[in-house]
N, C-alpha and C positions, 0 to 999 in steps of 0.2 A: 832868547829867553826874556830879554825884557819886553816884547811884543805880548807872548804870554802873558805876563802878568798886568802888561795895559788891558787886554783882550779879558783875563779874567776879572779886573777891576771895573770895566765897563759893565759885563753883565753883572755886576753885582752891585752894582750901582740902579741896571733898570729892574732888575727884580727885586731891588728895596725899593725902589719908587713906583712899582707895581703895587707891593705888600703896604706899604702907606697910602697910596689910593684907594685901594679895598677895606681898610678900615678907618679910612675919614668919610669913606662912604657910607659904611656900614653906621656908624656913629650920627652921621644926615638921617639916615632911616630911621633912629632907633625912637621910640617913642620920649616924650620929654620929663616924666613921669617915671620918680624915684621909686623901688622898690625897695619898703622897709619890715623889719619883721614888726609883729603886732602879737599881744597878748590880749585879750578882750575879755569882761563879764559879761552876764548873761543881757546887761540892759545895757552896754557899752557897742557905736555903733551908727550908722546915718540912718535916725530914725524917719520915716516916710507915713505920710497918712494917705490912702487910694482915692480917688477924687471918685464922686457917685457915678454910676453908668445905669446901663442895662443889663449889662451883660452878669449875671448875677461872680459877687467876687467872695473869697473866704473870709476875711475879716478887711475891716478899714487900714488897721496898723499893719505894719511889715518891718523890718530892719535891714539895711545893707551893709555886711559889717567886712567884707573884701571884697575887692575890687579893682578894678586899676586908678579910680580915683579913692580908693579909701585901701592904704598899703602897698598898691601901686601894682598890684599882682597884674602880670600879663596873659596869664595862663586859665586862671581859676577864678570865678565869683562864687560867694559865701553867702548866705542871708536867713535868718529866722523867722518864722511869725508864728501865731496859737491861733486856731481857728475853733470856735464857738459848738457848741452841739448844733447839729442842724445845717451849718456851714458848710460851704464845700468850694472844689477849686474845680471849676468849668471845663469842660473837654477843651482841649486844645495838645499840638504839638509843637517842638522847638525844629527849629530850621538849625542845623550844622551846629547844634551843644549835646551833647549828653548831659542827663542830668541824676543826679542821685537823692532821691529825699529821704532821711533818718527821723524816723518816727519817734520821738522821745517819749511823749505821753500819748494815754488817749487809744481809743479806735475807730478804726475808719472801714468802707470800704473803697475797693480802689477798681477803675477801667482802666485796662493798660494792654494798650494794640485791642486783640483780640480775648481776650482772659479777664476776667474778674474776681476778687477775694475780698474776705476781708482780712484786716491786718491790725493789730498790737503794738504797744506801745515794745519800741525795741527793733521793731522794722524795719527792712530798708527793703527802698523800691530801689532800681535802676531800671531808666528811663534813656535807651538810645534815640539818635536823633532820628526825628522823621514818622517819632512814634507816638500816637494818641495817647493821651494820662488824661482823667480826672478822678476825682478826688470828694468824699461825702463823708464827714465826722456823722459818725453813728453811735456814737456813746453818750455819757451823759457827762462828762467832762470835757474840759478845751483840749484840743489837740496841741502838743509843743512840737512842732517838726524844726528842722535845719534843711536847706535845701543850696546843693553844691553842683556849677555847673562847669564842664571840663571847658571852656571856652567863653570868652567873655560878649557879651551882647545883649543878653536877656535883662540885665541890669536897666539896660538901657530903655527898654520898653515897662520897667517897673517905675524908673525916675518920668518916663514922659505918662503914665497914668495919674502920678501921684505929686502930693508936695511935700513939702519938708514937714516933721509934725509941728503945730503951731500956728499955720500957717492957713488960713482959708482955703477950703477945698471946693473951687468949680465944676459943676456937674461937665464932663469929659460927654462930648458928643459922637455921632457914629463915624463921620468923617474924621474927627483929630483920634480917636480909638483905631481907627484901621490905619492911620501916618503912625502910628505907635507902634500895633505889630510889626509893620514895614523895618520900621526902627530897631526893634528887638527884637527880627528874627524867630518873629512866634506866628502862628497861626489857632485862630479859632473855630 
């Protein structure tokens, strides 16, 4: 009997020091970036201004307002801008995001894959990955959209476009514009 219970102290000894390996591990991997909740107004948020290109863009301003550097989300990026009559957001597709844009004001028409419409303020596009979107305000007022992406990256190609607002904007060349998409998992 007391062999037993040496025999069951031993294994329980290595499968708690199994289960303590596997989460100081887990804890080594985990990113270092606190996840906090956040309330936000409509102008609260990492304001960014788009550095000029070629590539025609919807407005200069943008806002990032989740992220995993802004609330620390690991899951989901947030961001808003108002694009201009006339405006529009360029064919391109996202590499491994879904993405969903909520039209708040405004209309637009929309390219999306193969389908085209127009759309009203109240609209929502969803945009799976892999899938062509662009984007032409065709009204006579700014579009207000929100645009929410299931997976974080694209952010990242918005922050290497642009600078923080305030901040002197460098005209972005064709070479540091394509390390960019690379960056953020976008293609144009």
């Amino acid at each position: 009997m007391r062999w037993s219970f040496f025999g069951l102290g031993a294994v329980m000894v290595l499968l708690g020091g199994y289960g303590v390996s596997r989460i100081e591990a887990a804890a080594q991997s985990a990113p270092d970036t606190v996840t906090k909740p956040l309330i936000l107004e409509k102008d609260e948020g990492e304001h960014r201004v788009r550095r000029p290109r070629e590539t025609p863009m919807p407005t200069a301003e943008f806002m990032i307002k989740v992220d995993p550097k802004n609330g620390g989300s690991r899951h989901l990026v947030l961001g808003t801008e108002s694009i201009p009559p006339g405006g529009q957001i360029a064919r391109h597709k996202h590499l491994g995001q879904d993405e969903i844009v909520l039209i708040q004001t405004g209309s637009a028409h929309v390219w999306l894959g193969n389908e085209q419409r127009d759309v009203h303020a109240g609209s929502v596009v969803f945009i799976p990955s892999e899938t062509w979107i662009g984007l032409k305000n065709t009204g006579d007022e700014d579009i207000s959209l929100a645009f929410v992406f299931s997976a974080p990256g694209f952010e990242e190609f918005q922050r290497c476009i642009s600078v923080p607002a305030g901040s002197l904007a460098p005209a972005l060349g064709k070479e540091e514009f394509k390390a960019c998409q690379h960056e953020g998992h976008i293609a144009f």
